[in-house]
C-alpha positions as CSV (number, residue, x, y, z in Angstrom):
1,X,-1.4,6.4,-3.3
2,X,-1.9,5.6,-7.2
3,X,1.4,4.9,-8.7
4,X,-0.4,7.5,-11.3
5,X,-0.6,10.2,-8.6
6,X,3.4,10.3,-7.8
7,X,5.5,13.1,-8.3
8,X,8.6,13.4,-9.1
9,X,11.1,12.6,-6.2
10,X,8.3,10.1,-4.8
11,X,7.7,6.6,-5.2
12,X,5.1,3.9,-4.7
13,X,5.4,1.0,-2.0
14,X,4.9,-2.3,-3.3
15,X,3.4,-3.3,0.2
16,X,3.1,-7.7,1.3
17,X,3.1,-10.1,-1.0
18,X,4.9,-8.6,-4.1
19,X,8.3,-9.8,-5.3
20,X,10.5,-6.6,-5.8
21,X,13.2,-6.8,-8.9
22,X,16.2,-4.1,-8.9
23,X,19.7,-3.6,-10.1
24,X,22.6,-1.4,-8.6
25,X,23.8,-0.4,-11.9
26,X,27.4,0.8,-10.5
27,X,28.1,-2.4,-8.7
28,X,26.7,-4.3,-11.2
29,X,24.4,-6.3,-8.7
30,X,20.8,-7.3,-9.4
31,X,18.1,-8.9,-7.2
32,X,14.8,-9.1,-5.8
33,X,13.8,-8.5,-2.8
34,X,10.0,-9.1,-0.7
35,X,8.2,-9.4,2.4
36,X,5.6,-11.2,3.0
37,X,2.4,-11.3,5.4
38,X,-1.0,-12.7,4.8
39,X,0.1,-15.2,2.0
40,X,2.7,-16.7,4.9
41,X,0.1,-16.2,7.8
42,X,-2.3,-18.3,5.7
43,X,-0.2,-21.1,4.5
44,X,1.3,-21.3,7.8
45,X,-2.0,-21.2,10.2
46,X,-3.8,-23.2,7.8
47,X,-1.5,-26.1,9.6
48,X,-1.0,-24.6,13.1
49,X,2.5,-25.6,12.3
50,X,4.7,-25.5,16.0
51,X,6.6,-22.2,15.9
52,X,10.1,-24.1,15.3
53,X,8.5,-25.4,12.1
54,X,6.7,-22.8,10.7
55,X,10.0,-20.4,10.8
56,X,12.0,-23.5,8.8
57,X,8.8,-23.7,5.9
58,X,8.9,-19.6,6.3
59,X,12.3,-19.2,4.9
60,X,11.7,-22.1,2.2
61,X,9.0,-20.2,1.1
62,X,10.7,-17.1,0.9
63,X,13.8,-18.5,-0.8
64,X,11.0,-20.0,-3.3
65,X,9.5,-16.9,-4.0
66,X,13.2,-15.2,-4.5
67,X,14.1,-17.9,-6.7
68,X,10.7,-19.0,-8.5
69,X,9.7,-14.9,-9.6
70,X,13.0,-14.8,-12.0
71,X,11.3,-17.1,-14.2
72,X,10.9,-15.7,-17.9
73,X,8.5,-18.8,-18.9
74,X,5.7,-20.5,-17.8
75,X,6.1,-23.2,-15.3
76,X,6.7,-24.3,-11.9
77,X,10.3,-23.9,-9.4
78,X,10.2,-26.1,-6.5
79,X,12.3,-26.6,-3.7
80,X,12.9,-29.4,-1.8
81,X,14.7,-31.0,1.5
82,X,14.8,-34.4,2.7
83,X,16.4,-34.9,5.8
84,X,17.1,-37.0,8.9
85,X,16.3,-34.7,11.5
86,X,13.2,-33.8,13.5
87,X,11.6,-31.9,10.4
88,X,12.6,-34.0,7.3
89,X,10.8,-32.8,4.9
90,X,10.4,-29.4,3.6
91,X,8.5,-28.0,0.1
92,X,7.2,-25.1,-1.7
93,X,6.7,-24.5,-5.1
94,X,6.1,-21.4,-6.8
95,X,3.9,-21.7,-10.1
96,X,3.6,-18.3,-12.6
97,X,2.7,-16.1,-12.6
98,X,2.4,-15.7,-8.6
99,X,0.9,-19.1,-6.7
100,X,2.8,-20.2,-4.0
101,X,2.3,-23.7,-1.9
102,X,3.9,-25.2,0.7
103,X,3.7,-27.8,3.7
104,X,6.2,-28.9,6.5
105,X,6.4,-33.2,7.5
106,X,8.0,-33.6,10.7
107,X,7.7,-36.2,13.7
108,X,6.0,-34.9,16.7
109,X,8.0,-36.7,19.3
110,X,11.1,-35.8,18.2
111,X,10.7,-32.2,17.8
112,X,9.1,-32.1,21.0
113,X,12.7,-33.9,22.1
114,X,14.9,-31.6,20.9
115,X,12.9,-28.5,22.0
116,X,13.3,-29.8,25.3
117,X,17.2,-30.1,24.8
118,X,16.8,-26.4,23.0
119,X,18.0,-28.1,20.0
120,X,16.1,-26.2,17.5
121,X,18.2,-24.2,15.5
122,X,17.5,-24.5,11.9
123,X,20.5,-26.7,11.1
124,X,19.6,-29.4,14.2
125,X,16.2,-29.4,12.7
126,X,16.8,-30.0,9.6
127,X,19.9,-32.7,10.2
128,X,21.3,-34.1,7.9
129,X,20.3,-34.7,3.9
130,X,19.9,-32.8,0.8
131,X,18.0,-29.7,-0.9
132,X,16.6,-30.3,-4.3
133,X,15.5,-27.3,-6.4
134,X,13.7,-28.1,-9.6
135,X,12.6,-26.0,-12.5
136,X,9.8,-27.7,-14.4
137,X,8.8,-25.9,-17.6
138,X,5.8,-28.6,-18.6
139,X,4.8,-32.0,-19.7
140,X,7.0,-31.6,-22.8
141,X,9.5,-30.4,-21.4
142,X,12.8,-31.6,-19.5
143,X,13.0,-30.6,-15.8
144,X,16.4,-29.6,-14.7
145,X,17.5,-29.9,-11.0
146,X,20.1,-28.9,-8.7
147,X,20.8,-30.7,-5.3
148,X,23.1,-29.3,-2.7
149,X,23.9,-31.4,0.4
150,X,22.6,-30.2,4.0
151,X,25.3,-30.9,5.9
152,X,25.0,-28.5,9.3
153,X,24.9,-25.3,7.3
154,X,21.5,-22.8,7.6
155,X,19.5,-22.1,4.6
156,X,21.3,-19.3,3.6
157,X,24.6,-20.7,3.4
158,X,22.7,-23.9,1.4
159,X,21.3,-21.0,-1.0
160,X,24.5,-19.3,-1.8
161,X,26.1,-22.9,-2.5
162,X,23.7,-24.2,-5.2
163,X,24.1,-20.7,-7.2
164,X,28.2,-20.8,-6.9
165,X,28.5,-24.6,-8.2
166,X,25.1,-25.1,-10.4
167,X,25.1,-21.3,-11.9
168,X,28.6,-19.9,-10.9
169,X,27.0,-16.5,-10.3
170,X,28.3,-14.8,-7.0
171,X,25.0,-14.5,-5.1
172,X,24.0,-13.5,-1.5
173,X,21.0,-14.4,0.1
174,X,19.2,-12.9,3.4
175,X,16.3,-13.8,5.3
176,X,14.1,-13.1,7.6
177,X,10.8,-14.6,9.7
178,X,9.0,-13.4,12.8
179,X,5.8,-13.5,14.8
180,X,4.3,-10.0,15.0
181,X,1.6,-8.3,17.0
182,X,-0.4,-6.1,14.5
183,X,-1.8,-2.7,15.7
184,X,-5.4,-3.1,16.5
185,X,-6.0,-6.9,16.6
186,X,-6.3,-7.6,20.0
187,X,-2.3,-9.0,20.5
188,X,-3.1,-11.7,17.6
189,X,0.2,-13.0,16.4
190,X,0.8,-13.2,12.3
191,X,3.9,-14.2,10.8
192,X,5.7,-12.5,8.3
193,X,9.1,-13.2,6.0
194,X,11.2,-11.2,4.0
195,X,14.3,-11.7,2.1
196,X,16.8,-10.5,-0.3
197,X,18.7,-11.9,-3.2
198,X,21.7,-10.7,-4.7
199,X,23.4,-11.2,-7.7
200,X,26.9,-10.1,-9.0
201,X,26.4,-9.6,-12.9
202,X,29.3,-7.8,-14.3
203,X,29.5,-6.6,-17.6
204,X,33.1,-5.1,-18.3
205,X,36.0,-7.4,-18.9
206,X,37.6,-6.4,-16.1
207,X,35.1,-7.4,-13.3
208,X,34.6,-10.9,-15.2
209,X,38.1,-11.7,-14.6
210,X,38.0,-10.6,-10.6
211,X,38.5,-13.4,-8.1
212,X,34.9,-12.8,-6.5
213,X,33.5,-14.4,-9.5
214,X,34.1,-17.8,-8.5
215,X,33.8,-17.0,-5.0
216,X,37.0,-14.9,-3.9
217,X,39.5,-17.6,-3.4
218,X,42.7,-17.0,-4.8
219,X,44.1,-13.4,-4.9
220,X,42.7,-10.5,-6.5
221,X,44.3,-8.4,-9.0
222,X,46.0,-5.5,-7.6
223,X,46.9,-2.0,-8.6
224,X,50.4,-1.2,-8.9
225,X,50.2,-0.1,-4.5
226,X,48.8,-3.2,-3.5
227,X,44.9,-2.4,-3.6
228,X,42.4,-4.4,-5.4
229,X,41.7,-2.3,-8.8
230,X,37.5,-3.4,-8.3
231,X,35.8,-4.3,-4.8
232,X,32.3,-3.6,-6.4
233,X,31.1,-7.3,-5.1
234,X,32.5,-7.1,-2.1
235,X,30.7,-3.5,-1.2
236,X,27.6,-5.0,-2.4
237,X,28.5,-7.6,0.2
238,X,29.5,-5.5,2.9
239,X,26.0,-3.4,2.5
240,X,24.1,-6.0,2.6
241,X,25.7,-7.6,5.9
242,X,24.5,-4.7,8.0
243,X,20.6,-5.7,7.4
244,X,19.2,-6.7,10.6
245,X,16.4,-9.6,10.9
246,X,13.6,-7.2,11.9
247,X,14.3,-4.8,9.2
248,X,13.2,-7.9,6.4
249,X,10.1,-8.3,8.2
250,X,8.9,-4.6,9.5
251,X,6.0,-3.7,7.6
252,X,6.9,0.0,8.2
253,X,10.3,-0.1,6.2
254,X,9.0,-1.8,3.3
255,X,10.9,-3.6,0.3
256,X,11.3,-0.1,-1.2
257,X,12.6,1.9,1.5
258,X,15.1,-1.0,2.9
259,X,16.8,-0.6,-0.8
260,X,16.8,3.0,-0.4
261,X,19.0,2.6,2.8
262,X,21.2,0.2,1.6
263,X,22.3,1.3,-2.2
264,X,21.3,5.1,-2.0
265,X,24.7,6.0,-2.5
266,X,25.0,3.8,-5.5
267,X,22.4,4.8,-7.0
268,X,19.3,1.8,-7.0
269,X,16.5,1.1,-9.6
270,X,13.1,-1.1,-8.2
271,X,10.9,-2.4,-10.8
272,X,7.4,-3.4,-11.3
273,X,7.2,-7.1,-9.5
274,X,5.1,-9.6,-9.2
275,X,2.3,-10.6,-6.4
276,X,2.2,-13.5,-5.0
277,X,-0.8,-15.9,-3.5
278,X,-1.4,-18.7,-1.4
279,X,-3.1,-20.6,-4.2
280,X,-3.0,-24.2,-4.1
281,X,-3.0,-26.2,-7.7
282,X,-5.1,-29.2,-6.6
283,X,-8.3,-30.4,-7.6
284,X,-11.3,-32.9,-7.7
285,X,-10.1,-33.4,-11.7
286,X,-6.7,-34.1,-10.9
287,X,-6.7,-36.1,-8.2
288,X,-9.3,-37.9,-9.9
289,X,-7.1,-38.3,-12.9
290,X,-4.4,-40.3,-10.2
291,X,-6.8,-42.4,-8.6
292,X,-7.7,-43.9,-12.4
293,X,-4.0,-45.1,-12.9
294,X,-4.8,-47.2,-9.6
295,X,-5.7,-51.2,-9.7
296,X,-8.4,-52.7,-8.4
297,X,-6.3,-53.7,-5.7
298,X,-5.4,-50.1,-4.5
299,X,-8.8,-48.9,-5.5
300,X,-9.8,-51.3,-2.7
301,X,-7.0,-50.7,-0.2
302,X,-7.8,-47.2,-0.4
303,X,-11.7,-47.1,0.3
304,X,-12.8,-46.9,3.9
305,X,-16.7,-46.9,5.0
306,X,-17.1,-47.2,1.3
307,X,-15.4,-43.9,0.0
308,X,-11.9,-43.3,-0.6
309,X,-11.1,-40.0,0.9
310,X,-8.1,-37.5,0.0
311,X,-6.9,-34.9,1.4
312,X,-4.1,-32.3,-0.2
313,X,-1.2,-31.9,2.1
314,X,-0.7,-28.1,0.5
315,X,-3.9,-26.8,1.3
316,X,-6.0,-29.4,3.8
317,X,-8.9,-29.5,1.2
318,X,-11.1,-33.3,1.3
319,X,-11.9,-35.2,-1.4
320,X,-14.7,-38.2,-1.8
321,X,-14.5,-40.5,-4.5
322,X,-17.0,-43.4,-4.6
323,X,-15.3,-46.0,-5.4
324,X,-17.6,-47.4,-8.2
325,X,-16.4,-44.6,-10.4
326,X,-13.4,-46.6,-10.9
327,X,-14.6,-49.9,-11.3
328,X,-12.9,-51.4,-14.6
């Protein structure tokens, strides 16, 4: 249906691959909220990643593509882990307006070790290291980074820690990643994500001031019969605790309709997001433009049957350089 074509009472579905912005205006909680489907399968089956693997990238991405579509300028979020278990590295980056890359670096013995103990929850994956996640606004530009220590904890729990010591904003995070059969394709397998990001942004004096704000610690401030005089955050919370996994990933609730269930009471407002694409950022010009920074010396140690070969880790594409185009 043509968003042009709705009447009134109806509303549009913003479908795979589209980062979903809204506000609960009575709670005073924003977010964004996606699911996503071909963009993941392709990244993902590009690599024929083991399943373990693929779900730990799938829920970086996602948490990139929560984090990466709030950006109000041009330039690039990245997040990052370094680790000392099976899978020790993870990374995506999101670049505006919508390109998304990622790839997984783990050791093939190990992970086939610790599947055979059924060690392969997200946190014994992982082990034991840190998350980095870095806004890069240009060449001209300084970056700014936040690193929170993984230390056991899933990447939720690693999510809602950055924002409450690097931003202090109250923030929940949910996610989601499966392997789905899709009607018609002959019991081919696809994988999909979704998540959800919330944000506690009060604007009244009051809710500033309310315990929840820096994390819901110490006691809150009670009415003159005991009762908390605001639990806006912790409804918000609440609401958001009864979404199960499948509903994040179900094509046939949607981003839209999952908002609907949870903050219909409250009243909720979606607004016109952003797509996202599996688009890499590599190419013949800038790989070339590393491989002249090299000396003769690695010029040579990199040539093999006379060509120096490259190959992106994002998105698997080769790259032939004759070596003579760097002699000098």
């Amino acid at each position: 249906m043509n968003q042009n074509d709705l009447k009134l009472g109806q509303f549009g579905f913003a479908g795979d691959d589209h980062v979903v912005p809204f506000d609960v205006e009575t709670l005073d909680v924003r977010g964004r909220a996606v699911q996503v489907g071909p963009m993941l399968d392709q990244i993902l089956s590009r690599h024929e990643y083991p399943e373990p693997v693929g779900r730990l990238l799938a829920e970086v991405i996602v948490l990139t593509v929560l984090l990466g579509s709030s950006l109000k300028f041009s330039g690039k979020f990245i997040v990052q882990t370094r680790t000392d278990g099976p899978v020790d590295m993870l990374v995506a980056d999101f670049t505006t307006p919508g390109s998304v890359r990622a790839y997984a670096r783990y050791d093939e013995e190990r992970l086939r070790e610790a599947e055979a103990k059924g060690e392969t929850t997200p946190e014994q994956l992982l082990g034991v290291g840190i998350l980095a996640l870095t806004v890069d606004q240009g060449a001209h530009m300084q970056r700014y980074q936040g690193i929170v220590q993984l230390d056991g904890s899933d990447l939720e729990s690693v999510a809602r820690t950055y924002f409450r010591q690097s931003e202090q904003i109250p923030t929940e995070v949910k996610m989601g990643v499966a392997r789905i059969v899709m009607p018609g394709e002959g019991g081919q397998q696809h994988w999909r994500a979704g998540g959800l990001l919330l944000q506690f942004t009060p604007t009244s004096p009051e809710r500033s001031r309310m315990s929840d704000i820096s994390g819901g610690d110490g006691d809150e401030e009670n009415t003159g019969d005991g009762q908390p005089e605001d639990n806006a955050w912790q409804e918000a919370l609440a609401l958001a605790g009864t979404i199960e996994p499948g509903e994040l990933v179900d094509p046939s609730v949607g981003v839209e309709r999952l908002l609907f269930r949870l903050f219909h009471e409250q009243g909720v407002r979606a607004y016109e997001g952003t797509d996202v694409i599996d688009d890499c950022s590599c190419s013949r010009d800038k790989i070339r433009g590393i491989l002249d920074g090299f000396t003769a010396e690695e010029i040579e140690q990199s040539t093999e049957n006379g060509e120096i070969h490259v190959n992106c880790e994002f998105c698997s594409k080769s790259y032939s350089f004759n070596p003579e185009e760097f002699e000098g």
